[in-house]
DRENRO-653973 format. One record per atom (N, C-alpha, C): z, x, y; residue number from 1; atom name. Coordinates in Angstrom, 3 decimals. Each point is the difference from the previous one (the first is absolute). Layout:
% DRENRO-653973
Z / X / Y / NUM / CA;
...
***
This chain:
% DRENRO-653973
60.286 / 13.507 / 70.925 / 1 / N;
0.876 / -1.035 / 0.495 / 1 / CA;
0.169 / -1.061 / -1.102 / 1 / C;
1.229 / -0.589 / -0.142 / 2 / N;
0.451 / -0.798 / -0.975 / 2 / CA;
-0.612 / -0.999 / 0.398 / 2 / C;
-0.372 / -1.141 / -0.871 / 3 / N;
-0.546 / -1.385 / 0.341 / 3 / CA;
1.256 / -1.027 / -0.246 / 3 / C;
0.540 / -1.174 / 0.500 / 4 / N;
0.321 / -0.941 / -0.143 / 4 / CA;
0.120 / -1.001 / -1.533 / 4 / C;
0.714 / -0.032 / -0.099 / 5 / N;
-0.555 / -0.822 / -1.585 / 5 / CA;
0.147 / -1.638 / 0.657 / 5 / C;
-0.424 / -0.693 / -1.179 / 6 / N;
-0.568 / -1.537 / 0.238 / 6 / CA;
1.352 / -0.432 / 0.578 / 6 / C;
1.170 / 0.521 / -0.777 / 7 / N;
1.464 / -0.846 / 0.064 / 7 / CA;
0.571 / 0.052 / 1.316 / 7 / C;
-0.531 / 1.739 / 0.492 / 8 / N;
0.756 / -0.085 / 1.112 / 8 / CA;
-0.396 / -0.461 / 1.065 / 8 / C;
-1.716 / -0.552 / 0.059 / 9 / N;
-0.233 / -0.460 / 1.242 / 9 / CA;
-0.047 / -1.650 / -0.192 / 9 / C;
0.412 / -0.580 / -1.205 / 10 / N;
0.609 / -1.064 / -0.199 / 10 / CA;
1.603 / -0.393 / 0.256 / 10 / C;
0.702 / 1.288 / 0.516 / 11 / N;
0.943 / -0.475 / -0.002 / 11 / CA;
0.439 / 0.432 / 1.456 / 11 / C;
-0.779 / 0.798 / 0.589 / 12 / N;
-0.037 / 0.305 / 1.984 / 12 / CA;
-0.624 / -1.698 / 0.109 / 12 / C;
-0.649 / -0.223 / -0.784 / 13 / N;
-0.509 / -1.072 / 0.778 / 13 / CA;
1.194 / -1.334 / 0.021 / 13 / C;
0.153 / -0.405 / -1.372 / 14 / N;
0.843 / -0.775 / 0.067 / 14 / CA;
1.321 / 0.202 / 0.734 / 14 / C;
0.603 / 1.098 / 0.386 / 15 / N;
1.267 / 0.503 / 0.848 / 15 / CA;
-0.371 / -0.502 / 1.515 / 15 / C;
-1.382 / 0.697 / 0.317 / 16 / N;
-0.127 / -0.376 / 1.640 / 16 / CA;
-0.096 / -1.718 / 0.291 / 16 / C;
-0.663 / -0.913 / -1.497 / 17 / N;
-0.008 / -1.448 / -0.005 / 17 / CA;
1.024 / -0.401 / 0.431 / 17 / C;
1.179 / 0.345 / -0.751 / 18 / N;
1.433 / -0.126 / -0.018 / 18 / CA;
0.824 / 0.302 / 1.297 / 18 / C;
-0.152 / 0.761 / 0.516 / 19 / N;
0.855 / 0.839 / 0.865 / 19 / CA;
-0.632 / -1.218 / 1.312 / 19 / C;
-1.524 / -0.165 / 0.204 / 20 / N;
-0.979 / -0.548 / 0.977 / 20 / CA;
1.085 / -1.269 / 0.263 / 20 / C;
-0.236 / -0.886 / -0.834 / 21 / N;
0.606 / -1.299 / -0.589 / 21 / CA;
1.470 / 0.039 / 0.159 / 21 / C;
0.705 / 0.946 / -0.432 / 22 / N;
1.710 / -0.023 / 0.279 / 22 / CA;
0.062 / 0.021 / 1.369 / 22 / C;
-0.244 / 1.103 / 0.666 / 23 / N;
-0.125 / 0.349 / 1.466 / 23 / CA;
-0.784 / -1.177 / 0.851 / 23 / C;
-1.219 / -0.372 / -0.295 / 24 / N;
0.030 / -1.264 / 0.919 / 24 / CA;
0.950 / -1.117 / -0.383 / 24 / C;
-0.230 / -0.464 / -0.998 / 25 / N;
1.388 / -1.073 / 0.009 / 25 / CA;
1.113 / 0.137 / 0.609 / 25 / C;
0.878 / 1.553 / 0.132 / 26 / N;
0.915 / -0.125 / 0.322 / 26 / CA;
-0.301 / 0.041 / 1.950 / 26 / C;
-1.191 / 0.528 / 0.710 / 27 / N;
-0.054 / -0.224 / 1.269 / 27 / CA;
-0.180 / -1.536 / 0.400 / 27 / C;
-0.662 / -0.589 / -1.303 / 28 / N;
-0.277 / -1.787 / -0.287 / 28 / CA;
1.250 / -0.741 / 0.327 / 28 / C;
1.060 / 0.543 / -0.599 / 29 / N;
1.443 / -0.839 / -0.341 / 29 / CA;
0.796 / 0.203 / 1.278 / 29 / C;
-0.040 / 1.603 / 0.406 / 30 / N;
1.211 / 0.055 / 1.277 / 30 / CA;
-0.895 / -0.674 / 1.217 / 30 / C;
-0.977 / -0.103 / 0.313 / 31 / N;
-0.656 / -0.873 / 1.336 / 31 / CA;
0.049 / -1.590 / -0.125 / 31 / C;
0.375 / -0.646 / -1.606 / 32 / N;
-0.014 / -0.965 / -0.444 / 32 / CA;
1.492 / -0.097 / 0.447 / 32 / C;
0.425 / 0.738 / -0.059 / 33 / N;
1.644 / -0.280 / -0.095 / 33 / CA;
0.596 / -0.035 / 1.209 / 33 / C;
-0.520 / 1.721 / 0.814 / 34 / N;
0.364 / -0.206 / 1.255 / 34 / CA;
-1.284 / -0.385 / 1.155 / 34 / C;
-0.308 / -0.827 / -0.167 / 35 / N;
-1.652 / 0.078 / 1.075 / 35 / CA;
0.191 / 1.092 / 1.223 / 35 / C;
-0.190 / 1.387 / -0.523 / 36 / N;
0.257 / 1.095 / 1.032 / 36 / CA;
-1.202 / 0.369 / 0.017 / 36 / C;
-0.448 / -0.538 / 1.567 / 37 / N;
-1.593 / 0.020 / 0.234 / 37 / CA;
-1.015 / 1.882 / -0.130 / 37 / C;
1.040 / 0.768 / 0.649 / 38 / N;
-0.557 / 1.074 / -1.009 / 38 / CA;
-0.773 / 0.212 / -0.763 / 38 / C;
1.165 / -0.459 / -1.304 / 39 / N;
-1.021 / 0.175 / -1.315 / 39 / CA;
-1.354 / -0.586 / 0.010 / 39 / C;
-0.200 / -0.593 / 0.637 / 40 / N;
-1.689 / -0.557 / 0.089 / 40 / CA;
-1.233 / 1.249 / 0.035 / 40 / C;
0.285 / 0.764 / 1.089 / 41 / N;
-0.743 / 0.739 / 0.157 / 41 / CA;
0.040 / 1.363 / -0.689 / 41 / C;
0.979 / 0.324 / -1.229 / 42 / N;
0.625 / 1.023 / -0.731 / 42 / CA;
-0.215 / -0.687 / -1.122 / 42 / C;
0.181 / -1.265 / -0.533 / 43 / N;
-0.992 / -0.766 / -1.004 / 43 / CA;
-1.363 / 0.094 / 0.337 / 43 / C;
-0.713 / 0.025 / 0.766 / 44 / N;
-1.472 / -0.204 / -0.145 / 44 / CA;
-0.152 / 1.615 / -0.307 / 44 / C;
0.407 / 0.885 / 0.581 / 45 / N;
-0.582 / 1.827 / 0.149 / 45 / CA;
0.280 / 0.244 / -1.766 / 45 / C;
1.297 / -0.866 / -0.408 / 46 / N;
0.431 / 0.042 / -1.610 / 46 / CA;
-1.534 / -0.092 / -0.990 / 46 / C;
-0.372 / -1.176 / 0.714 / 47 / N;
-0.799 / -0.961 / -0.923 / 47 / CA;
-1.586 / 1.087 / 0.373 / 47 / C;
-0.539 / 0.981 / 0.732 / 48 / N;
-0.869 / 0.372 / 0.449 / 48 / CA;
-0.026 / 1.439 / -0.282 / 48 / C;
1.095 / 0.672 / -0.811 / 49 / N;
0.517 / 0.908 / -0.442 / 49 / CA;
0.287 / -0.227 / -1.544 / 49 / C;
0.301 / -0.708 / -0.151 / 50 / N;
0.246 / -0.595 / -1.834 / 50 / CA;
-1.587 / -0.205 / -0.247 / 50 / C;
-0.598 / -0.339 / 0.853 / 51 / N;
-1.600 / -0.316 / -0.537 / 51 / CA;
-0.927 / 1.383 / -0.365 / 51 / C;
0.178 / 0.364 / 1.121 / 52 / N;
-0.710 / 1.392 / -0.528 / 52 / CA;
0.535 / 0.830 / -0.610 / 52 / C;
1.186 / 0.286 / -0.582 / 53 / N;
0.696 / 1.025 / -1.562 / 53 / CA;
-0.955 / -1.025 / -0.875 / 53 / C;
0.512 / -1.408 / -0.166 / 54 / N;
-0.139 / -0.714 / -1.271 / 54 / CA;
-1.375 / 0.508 / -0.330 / 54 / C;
-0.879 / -0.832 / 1.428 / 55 / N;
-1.116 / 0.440 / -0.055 / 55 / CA;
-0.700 / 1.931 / -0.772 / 55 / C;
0.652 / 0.335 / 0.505 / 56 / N;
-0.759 / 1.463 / -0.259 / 56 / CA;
0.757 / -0.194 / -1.837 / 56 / C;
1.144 / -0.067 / -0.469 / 57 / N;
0.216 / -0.183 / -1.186 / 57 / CA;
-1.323 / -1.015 / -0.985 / 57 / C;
0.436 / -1.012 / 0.347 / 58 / N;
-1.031 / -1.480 / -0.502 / 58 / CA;
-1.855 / 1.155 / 0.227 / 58 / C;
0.084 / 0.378 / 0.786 / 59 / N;
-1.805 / 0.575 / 0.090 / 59 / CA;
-0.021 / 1.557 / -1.708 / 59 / C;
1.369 / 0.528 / 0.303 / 60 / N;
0.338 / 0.831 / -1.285 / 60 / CA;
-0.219 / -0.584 / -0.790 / 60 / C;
0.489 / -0.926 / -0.251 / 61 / N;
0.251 / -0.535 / -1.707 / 61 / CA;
-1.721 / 0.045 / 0.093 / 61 / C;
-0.814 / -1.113 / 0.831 / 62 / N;
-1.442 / -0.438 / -0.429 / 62 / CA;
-0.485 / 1.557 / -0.191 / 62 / C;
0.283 / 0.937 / 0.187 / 63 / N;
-1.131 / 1.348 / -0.067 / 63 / CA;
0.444 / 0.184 / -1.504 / 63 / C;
1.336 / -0.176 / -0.152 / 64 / N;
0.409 / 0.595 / -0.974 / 64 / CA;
-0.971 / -0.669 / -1.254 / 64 / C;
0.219 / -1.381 / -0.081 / 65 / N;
-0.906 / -0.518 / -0.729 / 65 / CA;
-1.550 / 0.430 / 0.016 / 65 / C;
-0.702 / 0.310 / 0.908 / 66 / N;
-1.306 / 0.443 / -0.437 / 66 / CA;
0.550 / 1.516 / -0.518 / 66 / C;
0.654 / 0.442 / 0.318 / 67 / N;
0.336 / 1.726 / -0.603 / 67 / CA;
-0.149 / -0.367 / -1.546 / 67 / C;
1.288 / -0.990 / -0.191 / 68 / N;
0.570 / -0.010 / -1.620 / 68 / CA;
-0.173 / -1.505 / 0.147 / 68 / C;
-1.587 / -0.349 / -0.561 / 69 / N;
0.255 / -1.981 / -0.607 / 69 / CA;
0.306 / 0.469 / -1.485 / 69 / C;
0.798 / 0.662 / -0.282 / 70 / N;
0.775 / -0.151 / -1.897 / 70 / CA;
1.241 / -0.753 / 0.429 / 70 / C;
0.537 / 0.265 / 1.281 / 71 / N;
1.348 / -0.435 / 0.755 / 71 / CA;
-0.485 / -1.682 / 0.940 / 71 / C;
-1.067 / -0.290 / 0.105 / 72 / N;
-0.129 / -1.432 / 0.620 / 72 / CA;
0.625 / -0.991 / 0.542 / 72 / C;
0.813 / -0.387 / -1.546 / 73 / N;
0.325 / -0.938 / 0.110 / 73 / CA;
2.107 / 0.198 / 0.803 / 73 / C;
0.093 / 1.100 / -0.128 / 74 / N;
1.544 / 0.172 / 0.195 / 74 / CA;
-0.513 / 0.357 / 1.282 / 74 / C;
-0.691 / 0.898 / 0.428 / 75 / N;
-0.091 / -0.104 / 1.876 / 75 / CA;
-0.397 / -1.688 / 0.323 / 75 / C;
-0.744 / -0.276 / -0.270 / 76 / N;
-0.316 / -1.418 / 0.504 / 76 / CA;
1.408 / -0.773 / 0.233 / 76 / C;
0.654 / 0.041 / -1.552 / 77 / N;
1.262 / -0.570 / 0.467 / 77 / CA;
1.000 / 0.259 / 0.970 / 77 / C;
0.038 / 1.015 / 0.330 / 78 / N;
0.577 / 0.692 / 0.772 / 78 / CA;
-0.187 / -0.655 / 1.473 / 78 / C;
-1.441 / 0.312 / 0.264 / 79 / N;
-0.734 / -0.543 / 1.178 / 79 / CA;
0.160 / -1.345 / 0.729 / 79 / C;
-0.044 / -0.924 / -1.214 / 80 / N;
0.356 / -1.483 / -0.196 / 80 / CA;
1.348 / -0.049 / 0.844 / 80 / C;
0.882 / 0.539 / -0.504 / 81 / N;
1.518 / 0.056 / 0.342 / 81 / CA;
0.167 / 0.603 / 1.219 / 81 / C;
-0.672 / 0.687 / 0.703 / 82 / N;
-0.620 / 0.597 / 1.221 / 82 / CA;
0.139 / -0.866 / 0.853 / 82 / C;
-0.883 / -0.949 / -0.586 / 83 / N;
-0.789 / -1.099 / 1.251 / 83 / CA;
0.824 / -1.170 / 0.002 / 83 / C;
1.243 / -0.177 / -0.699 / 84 / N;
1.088 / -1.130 / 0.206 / 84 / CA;
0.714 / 0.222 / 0.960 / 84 / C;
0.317 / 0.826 / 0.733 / 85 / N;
0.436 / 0.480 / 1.428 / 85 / CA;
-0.699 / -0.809 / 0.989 / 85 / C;
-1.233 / 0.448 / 0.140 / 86 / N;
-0.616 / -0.768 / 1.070 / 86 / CA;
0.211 / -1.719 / 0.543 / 86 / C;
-0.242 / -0.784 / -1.214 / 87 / N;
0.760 / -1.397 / 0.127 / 87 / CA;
1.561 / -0.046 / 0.897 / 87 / C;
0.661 / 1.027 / -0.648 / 88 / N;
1.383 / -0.437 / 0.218 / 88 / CA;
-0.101 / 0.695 / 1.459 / 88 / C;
-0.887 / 1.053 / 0.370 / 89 / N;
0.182 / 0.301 / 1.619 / 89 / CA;
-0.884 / -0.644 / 0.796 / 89 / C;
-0.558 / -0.719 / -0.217 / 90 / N;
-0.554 / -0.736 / 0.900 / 90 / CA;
0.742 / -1.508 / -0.080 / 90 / C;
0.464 / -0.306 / -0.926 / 91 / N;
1.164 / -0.848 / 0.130 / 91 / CA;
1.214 / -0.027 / 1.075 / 91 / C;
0.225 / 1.107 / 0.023 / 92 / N;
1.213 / 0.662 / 0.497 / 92 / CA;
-0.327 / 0.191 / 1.480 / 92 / C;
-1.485 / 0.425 / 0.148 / 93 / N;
0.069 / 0.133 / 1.351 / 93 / CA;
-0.897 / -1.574 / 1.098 / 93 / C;
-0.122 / -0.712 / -1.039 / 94 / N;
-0.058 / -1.224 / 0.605 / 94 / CA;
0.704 / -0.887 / 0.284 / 94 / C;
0.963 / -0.085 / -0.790 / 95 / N;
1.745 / -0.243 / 0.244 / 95 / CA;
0.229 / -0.245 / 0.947 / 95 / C;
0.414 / 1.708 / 0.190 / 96 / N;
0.464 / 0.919 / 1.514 / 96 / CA;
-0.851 / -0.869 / 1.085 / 96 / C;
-1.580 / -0.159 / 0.246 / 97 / N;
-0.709 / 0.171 / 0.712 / 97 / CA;
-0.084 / -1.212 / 0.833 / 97 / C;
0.745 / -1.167 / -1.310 / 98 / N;
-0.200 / -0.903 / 0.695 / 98 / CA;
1.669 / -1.028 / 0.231 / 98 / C;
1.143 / 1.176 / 0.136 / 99 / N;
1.024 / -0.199 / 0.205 / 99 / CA;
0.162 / 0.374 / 1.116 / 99 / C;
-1.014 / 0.689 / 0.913 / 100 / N;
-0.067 / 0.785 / 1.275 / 100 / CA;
-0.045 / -1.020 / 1.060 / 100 / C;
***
């Protein structure tokens, strides 16, 4: 079985960061826009579902690093950039939470 190289699980990772972050913002903006009480409960299943991919990704990268510490410092970064999501969704869902 083929193994993964450093780049590509640096760059699943950074895609799902991306995609996490586009996609909540944009459930962020239309409930902002239209307060369509809905989305509340299709935002939270979002936010509880985005956690555990990221999660199981973000737990990759750390193995990866004990696999290959020659690569350290570029998973770490990676990781870092990981965990800037979290701020902005718990931002997002305190917002909401307390616009209710």
């Amino acid at each position: 079985m083929k193994t993964m190289s450093i780049n590509q699980i640096t760059t699943i990772a950074k895609e799902c960061t991306k995609y996490s972050f586009v996609a909540g913002s944009a459930l962020f903006l239309f409930y902002c826009l239209t307060k369509f009480s809905p989305l509340v409960p299709v935002g939270l299943l979002y936010i509880m579902l985005a956690l555990v991919i990221n999660l199981i990704v973000f737990l990759s990268l750390l193995i990866t690093i004990i696999v290959h510490p020659e690569h350290c410092l570029t998973l770490l970064k990676t990781a870092v950039v990981m965990l800037f999501n979290l701020p902005v969704a718990f931002a997002y869902m305190w917002i909401v939470t307390n616009q209710l």
